[in-house]
N, C-alpha and C positions, 0 to 999 in steps of 0.2 A: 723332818718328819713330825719333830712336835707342834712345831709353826702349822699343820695341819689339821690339831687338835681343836677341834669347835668349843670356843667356851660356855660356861652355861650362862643362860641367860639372867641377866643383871636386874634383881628383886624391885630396883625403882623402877625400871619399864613396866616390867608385870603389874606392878601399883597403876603406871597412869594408865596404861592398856585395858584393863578390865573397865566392865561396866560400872557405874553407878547404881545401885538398885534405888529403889523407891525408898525405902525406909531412909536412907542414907540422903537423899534428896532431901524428904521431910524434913529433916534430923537441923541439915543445913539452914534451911530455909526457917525451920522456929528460931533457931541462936538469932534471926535477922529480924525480927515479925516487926519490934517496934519501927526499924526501919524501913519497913515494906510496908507499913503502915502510916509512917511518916511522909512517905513518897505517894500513897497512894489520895492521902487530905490534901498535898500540895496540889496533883494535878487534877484533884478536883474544883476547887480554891479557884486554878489559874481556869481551869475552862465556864467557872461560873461566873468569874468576873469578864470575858470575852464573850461569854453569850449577853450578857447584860450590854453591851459596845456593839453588838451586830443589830443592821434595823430589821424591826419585827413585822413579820408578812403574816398576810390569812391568806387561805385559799377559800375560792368560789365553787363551787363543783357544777355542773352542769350533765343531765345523762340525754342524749338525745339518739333518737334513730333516723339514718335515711331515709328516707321513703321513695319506693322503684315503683314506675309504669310502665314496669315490663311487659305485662299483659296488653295492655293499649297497643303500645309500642310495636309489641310485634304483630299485633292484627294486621294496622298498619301498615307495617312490611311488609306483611306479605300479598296485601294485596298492592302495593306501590311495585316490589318486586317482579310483579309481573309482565309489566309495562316497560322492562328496557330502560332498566336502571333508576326508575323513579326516586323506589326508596332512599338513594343515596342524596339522591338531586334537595329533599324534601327534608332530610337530616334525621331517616327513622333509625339507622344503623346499630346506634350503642344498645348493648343489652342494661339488663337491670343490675347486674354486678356492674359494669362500665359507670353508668349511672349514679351510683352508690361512692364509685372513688372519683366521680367527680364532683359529687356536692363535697366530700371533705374535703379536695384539695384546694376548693374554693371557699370551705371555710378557713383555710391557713391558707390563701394564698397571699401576694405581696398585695397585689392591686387593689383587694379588698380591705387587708389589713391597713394598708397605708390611706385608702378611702377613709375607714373609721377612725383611725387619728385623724385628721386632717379634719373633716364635721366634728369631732368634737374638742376640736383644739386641743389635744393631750400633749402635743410636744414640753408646754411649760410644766405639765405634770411630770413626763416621762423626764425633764433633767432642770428639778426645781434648782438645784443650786446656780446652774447657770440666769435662770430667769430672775430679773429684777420686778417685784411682784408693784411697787410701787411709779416706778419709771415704765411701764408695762414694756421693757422691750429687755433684752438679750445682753447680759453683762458684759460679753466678751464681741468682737467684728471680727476677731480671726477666722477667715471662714474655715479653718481645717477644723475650727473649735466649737462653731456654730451646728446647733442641733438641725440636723434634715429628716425627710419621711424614711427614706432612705435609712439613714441610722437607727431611726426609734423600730423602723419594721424589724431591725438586726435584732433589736434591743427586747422588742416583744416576746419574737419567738427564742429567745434564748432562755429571758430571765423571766417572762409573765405567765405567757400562755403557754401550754403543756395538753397535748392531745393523745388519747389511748383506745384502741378500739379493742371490746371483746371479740376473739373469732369467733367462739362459739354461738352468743344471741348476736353479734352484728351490733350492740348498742356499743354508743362512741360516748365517750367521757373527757370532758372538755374540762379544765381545772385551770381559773384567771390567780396568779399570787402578787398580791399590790399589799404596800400596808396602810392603805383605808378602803373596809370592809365591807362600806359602803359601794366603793367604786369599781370594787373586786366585782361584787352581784351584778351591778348595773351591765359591767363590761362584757362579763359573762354572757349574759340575755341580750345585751344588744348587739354582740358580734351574731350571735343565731339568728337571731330576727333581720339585722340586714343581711345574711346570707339569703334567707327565705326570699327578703323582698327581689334581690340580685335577679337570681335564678329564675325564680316566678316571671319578673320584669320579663327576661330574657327567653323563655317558656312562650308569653304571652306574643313579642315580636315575633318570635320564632312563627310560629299559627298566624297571623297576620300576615308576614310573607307567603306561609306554602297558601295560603288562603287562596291569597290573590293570583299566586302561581296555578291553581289548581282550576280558579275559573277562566285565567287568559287561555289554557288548552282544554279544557272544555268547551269555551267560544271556539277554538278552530277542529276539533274532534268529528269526524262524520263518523266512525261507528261507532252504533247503538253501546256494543260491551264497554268500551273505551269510556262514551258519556258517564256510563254508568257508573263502573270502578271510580272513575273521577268525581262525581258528585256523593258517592259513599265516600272518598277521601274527605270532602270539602265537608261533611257533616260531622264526620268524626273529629275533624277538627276545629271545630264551632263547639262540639263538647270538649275539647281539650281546652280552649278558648276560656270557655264560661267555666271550667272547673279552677281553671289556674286561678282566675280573677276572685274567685268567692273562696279559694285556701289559703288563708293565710301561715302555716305550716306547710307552707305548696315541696320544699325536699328536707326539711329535717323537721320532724315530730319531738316535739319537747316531752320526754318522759317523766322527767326532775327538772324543774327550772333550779335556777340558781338562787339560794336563799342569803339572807346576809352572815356571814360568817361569827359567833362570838367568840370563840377559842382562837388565839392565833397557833399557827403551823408551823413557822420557826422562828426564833431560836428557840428548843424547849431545852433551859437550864437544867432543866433535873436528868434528863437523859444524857444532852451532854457531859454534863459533871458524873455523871456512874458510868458513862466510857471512858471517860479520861483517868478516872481514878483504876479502872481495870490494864488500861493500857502501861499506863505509869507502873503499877504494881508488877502486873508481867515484863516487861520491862527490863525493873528494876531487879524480879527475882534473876531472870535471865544473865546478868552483869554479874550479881551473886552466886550463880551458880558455873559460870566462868573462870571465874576470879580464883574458887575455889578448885 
């Protein structure tokens, strides 16, 4: 029966079981300061010497808008629509949001981006150490090792180019990071401008074909409505024609071009070093109040 006597509970449990209050915390943590203070110059120390060993990049900003001919577009439509599938045949379809995500995706696509490497020979930029600047050709023949369009497009959009659209105004924010500041801006503005030329080019074909499309069945058309919707086609696209060819911001409108950068973007030493000295310090008091 005594063996069923509960004993009372043992005053060192009760010690570790209770909370820590705050003041008891604090209490802790001053007896340690110079060491939490020593730890906290150390990992400032180590992350200012490691920001100083990372290579330093600028970023290029660019803010640009699509620009939709929605309104064309669907006139257009609806009058090719009437005709038994015209609009389709003639490529009036996409609306102005369609439109909109297709000028970006062609500004980051591969074909374009690998296009503008390629006109402006960046592969030896894109992986200087590999390029022999003197011998002008490719240090290594390993071809698993050997720089391609292919790679540098990976390379681009991983590490260079950085794309953000607001939803709210629809302006896209295009941001080149290189570390020559110079080449940052340049690249910036000229991936926008050969998007323009791309699209525009391709705009201008486009009108060209339904052009000619639009007079071979006017040549065989006998009714008068039919001639007529057809030759309103064939006008409206003489003005898409001649509007494409004299815009040169024919789908994206430069709001902010890209200016050359003087501040670089990263590594910035001083921020680094005051996260690392907070990290360190929390950290280190955390171990301390562990321990304890």
């Amino acid at each position: 029966m005594n063996d069923l006597v509960m004993q009372p509970p043992s005053p060192i449990a009760n010690a570790n079981d209770r909370e820590i209050t705050i003041a008891e915390l604090s209490a802790i943590l001053w007896l340690s300061k110079w060491r939490l203070l020593a730890v906290g110059v150390i990992g400032a120390a180590i992350a200012f010497g490691v920001s100083l060993l990372l290579p330093v990049k600028y970023d290029a900003v660019i803010v640009i808008a699509p620009v939709s001919s929605q309104s064309s577009s669907s006139k257009l439509s609806d009058v090719a629509s009437s005709f038994g599938g015209l609009g389709g045949l003639l490529g009036f379809a996409s609306s102005g949001n369609e439109q909109k995500a297709e000028y970006i995706a062609t500004l980051q696509s591969e074909a374009l981006t690998e296009s503008f490497i390629k006109d402006r020979n960046l592969l030896p930029v894109l992986y200087p150490k590999l390029w022999d600047s003197q011998a002008n050709r490719w240090k290594t023949t390993d071809p698993n090792k050997l720089p391609t369009l292919w790679k540098a497009n990976r390379l681009f959009a991983k590490s260079v180019r950085g794309i953000t659209e607001n939803a709210k105004t629809g302006l896209v924010t295009m941001t080149i990071s290189w570390k020559d500041p110079a080449q940052a801006a340049s690249w910036a503005n000229g991936l926008v401008k050969l998007t323009n030329d791309y699209l525009r080019d391709k705009a201008i074909a486009r009108s060209e074909r339904n052009i000619q499309y639009l007079s071979s069945q006017a040549a065989k058309a006998n009714e008068v409505e039919l001639r007529t919707a057809l030759f309103e086609l064939m006008q409206n696209e003489l003005k898409t024609e001649m509007v494409s060819r004299g815009n040169d911001e024919y789908a994206l409108k430069v709001i902010d071009p890209a200016a050359i950068p003087e501040k670089q973007a990263s590594p910035q030493p001083v921020l680094l070093s005051l996260s690392a000295a907070l990290a360190a310090f929390a950290l280190y008091a955390l171990v301390i109040v562990v321990r304890r």
